[in-house]
GUDRENPA-340224 format. One line per 10 residues: number of its first residue (from 1); for each residue x, y, z of N, C-alpha, C. Coordinates in steps of 0.1 Angstrom, whole numbers, plus 2048, in hexadecimal, padded with zeros to 3 digits. Layout:
// residues N
NUM = X:Y:Z:X:Y:Z:X:Y:Z  ...
***
This chain:
// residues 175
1 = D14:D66:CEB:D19:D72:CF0:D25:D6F:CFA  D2F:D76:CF7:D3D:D72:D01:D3B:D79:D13  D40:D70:D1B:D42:D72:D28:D46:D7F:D29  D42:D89:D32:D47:D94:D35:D53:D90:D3F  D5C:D94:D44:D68:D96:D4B:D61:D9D:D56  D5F:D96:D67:D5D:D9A:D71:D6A:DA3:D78  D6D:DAF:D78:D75:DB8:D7E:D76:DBC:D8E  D7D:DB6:D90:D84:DBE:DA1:D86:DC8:DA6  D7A:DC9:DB2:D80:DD6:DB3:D8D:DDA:DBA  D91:DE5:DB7:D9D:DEA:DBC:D9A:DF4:DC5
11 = DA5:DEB:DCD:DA7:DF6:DDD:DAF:DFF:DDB  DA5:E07:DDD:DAA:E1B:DDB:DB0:E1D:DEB  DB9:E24:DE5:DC5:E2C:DEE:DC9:E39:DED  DC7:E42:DF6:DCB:E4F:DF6:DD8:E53:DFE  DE3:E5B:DF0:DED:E5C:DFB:DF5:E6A:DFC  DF4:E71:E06:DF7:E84:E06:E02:E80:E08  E0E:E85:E04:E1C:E86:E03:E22:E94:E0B  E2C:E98:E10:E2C:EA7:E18:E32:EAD:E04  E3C:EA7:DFD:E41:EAE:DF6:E49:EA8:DE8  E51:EAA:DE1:E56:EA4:DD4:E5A:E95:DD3
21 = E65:E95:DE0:E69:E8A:DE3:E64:E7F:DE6  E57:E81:DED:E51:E76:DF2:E48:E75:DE8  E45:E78:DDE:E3A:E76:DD8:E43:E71:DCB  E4B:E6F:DC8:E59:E6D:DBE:E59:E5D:DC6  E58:E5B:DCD:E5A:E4D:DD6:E50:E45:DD6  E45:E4D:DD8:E36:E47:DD8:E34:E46:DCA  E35:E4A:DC1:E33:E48:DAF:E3F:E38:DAD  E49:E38:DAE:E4E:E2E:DAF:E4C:E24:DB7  E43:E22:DC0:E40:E17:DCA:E33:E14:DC1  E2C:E1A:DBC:E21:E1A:DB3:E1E:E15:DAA
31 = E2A:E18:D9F:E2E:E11:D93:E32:E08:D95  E39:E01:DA1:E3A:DF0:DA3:E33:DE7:DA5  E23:DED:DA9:E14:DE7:DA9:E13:DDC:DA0  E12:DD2:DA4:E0F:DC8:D98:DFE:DC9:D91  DFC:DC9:D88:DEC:DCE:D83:DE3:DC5:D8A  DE7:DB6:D87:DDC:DAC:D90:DDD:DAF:DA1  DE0:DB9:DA9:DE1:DBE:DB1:DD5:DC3:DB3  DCF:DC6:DA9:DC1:DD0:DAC:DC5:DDE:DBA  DC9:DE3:DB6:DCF:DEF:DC2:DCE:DFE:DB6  DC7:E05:DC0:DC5:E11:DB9:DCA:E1C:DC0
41 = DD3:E1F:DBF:DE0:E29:DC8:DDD:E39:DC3  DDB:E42:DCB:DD9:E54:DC3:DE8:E58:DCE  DF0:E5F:DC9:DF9:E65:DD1:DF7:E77:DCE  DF5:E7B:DD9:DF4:E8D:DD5:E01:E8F:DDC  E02:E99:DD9:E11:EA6:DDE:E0A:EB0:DE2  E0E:EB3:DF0:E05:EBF:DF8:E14:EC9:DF9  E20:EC6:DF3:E25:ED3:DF0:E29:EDB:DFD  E2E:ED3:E02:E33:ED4:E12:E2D:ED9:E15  E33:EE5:E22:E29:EE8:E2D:E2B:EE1:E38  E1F:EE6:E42:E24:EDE:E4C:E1A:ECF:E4B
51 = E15:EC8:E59:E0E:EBC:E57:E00:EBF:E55  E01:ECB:E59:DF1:ECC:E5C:DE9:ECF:E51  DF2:ED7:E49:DEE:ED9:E39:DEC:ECE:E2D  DF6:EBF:E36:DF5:EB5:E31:DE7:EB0:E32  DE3:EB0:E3F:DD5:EAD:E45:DD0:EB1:E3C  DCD:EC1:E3D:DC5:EC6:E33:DBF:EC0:E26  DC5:EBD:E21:DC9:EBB:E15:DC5:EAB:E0F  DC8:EA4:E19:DBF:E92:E1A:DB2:E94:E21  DAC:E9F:E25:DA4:EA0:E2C:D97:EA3:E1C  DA1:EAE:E12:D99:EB2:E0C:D9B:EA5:E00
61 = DA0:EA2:DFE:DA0:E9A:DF2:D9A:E8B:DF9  D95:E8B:E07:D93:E7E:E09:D83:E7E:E09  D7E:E8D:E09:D6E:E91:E07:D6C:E91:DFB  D72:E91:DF2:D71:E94:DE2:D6A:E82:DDE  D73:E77:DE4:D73:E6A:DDF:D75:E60:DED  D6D:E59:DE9:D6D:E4E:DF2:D7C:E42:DF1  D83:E46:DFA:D8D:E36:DFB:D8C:E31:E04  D92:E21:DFE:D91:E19:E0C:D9C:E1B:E13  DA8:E26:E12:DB3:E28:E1B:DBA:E35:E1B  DBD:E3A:E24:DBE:E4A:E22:DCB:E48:E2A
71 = DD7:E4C:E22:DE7:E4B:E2A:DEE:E5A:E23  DF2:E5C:E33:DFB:E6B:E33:E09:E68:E36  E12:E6D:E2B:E1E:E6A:E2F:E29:E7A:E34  E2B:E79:E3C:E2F:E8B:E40:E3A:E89:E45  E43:E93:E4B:E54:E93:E4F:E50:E98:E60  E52:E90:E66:E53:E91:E78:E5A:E9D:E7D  E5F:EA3:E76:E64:EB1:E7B:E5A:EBC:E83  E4D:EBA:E7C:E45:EC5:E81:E36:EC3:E86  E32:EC8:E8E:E29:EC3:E9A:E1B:EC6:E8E  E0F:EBA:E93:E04:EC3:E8A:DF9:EC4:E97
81 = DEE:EC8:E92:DE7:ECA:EA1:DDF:EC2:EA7  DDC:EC3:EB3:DD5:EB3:EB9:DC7:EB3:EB1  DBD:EBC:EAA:DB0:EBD:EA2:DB9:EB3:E99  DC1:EB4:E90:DC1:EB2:E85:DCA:E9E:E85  DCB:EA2:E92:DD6:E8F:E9A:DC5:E88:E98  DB9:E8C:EA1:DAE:E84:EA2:DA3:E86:E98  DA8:E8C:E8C:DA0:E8A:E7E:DA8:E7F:E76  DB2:E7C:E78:DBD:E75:E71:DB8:E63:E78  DB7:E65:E87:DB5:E5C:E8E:DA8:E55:E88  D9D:E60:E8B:D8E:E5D:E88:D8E:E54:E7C
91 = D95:E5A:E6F:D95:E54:E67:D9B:E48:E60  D9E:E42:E6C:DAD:E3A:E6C:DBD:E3E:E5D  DBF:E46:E61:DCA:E49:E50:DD1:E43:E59  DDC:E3E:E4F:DE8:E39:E52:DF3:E40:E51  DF9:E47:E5D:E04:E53:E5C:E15:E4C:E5D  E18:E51:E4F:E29:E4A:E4E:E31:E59:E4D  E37:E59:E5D:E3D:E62:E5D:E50:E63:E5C  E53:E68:E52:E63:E6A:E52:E6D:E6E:E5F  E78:E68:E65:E7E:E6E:E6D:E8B:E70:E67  E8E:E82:E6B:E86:E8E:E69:E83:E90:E5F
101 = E84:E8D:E53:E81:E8D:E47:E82:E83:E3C  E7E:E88:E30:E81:E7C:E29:E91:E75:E26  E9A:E81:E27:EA6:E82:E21:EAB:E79:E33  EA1:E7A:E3B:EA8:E72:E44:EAA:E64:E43  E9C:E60:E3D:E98:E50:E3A:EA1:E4E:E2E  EA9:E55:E23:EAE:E53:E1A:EBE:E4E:E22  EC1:E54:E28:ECC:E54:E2C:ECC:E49:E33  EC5:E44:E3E:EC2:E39:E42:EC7:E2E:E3B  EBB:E32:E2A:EBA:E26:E1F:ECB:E1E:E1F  ED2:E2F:E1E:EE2:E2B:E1B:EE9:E25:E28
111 = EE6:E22:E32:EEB:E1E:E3F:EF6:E29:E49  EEF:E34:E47:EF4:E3F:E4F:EE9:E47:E59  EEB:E4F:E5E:EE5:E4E:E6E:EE2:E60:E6C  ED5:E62:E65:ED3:E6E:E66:ED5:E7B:E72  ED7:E88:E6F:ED2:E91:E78:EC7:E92:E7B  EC1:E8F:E8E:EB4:E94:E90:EAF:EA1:E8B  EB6:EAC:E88:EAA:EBA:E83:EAC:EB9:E70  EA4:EB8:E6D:EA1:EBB:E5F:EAA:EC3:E59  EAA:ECE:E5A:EB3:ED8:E4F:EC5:ED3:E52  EC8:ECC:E5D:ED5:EC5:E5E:ED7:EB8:E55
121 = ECD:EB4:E5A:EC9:EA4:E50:ECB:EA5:E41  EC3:EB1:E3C:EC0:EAE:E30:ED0:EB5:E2B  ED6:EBD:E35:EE5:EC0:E31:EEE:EB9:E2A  EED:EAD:E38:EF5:E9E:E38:EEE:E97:E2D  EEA:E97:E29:EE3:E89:E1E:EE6:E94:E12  EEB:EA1:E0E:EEC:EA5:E01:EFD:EA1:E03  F06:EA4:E0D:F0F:EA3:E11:F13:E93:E0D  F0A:E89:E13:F09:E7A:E11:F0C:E77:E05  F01:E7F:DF9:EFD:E7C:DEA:F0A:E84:DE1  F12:E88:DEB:F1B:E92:DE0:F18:E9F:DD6
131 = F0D:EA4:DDE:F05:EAB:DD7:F07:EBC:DDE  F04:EC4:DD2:F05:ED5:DD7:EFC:EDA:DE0  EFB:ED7:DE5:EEF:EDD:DF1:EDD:ED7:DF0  ED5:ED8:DF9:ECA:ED5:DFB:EBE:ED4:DF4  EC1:EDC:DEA:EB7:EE2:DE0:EBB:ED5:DD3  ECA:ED1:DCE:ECB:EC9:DC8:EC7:EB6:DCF  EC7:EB8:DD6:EC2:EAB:DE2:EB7:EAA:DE1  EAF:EB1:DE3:E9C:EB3:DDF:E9A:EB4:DD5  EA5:EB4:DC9:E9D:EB4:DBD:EA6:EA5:DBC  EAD:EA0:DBB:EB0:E94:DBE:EA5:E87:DBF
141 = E9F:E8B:DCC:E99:E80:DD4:E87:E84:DCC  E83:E8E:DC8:E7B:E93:DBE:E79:E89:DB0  E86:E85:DAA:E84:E7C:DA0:E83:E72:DA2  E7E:E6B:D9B:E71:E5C:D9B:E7E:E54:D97  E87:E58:D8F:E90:E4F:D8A:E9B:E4A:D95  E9C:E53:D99:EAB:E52:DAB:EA5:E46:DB0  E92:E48:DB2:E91:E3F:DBE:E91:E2C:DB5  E8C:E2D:DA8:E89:E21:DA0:E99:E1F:D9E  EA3:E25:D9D:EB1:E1E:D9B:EB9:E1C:DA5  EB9:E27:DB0:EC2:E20:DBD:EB7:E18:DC2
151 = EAB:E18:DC4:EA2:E0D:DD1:E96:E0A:DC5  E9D:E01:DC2:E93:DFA:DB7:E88:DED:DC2  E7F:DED:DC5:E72:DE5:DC9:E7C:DD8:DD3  E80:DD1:DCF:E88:DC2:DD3:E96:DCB:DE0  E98:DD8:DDD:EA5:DDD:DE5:E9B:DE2:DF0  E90:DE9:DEE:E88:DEE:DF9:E7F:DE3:E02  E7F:DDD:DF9:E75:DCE:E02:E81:DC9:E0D  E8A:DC5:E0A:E97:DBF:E0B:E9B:DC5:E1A  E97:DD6:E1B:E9E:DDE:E24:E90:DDE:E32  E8B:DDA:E30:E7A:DDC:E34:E7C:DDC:E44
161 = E82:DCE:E49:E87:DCC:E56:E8C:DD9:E61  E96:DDC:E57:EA1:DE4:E5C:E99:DF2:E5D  E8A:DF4:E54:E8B:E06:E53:E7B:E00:E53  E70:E01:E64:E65:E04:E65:E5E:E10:E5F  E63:E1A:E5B:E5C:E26:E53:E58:E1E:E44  E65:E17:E3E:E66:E14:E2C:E57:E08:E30  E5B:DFE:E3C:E51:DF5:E38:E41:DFD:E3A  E3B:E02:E42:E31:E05:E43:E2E:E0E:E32  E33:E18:E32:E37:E1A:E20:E31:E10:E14  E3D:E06:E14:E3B:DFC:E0B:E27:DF4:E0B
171 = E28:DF6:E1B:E19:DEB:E21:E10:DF3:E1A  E0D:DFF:E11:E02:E06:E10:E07:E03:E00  E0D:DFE:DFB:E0F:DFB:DEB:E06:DEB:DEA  E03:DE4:DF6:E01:DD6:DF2:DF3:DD2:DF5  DEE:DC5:DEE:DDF:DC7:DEB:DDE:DBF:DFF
***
């Protein structure tokens, strides 16, 4: 009778995204997983909102299934409430917050020096991309393909030093 094949388990990871873009980023940090990696990554879209809905929302999908890692990635623009800071705490999640937004850390990516308020930021970075306004910049940063052909795995590792948001990011892809 042939040897069965003893299997590894994989360390499960849960990860709430605020919205298109980050979860467009997170699917591509994903698909760079090497399989002997044994890493078991879930990425949800909580469909913006503010943080606290993000809470919500890893709170409920973190009762559904047991993981060994519960990471919230949300845009620093907006306050969530101190109940929902020491559920986050309690549970140790790992919070990777964008400054002010994603389109800020994108812009960053390109070596430009965002607007602190969000709706100016994400101005400048459609403005940056040569692009019609804000709505085409979110669907932009939305595609899986933008982030796998401008910051392909080796360009984001590469930048890690320079941008403590991308590294902690990257840290939750690795076994």
């Amino acid at each position: 009778m042939p040897k069965r094949c003893s299997r590894v388990a994989a360390k499960s990871t849960l990860i709430v995204v605020e919205g298109e873009g980050e979860e467009a980023l997170c699917l591509h940090l994903k698909a760079c997983i090497p399989r002997e990696a044994h890493l078991r990554v879930v990425v949800k879209n909580a469909h913006g909102g503010s943080p606290n809905k993000q809470v919500d929302k890893l709170k409920q999908l973190s009762n559904q299934i047991d993981y060994d890692q519960l990471v919230l990635v949300v845009d620093h623009d907006l306050p969530m409430t101190k109940t929902r800071q020491a559920w986050l705490k309690k549970n140790t999640v790992k919070v990777i917050c964008s400054d002010p937004c994603l389109e800020g850390e994108w812009l960053r990516l390109h070596g430009e020096q965002p607007d602190a308020e969000s709706k100016k930021c994400q101005q400048q970075a459609a403005r940056y991309a040569k692009l019609d306004g804000v709505k085409a910049m979110k669907s932009m940063l939305a595609d899986r393909k933008h982030w796998g052909t401008k910051f392909p795995i080796q360009t984001l590792r590469s930048q890690c030093d320079e941008h403590p948001w991308l590294k902690t990011l990257l840290s939750v892809f690795e076994p």
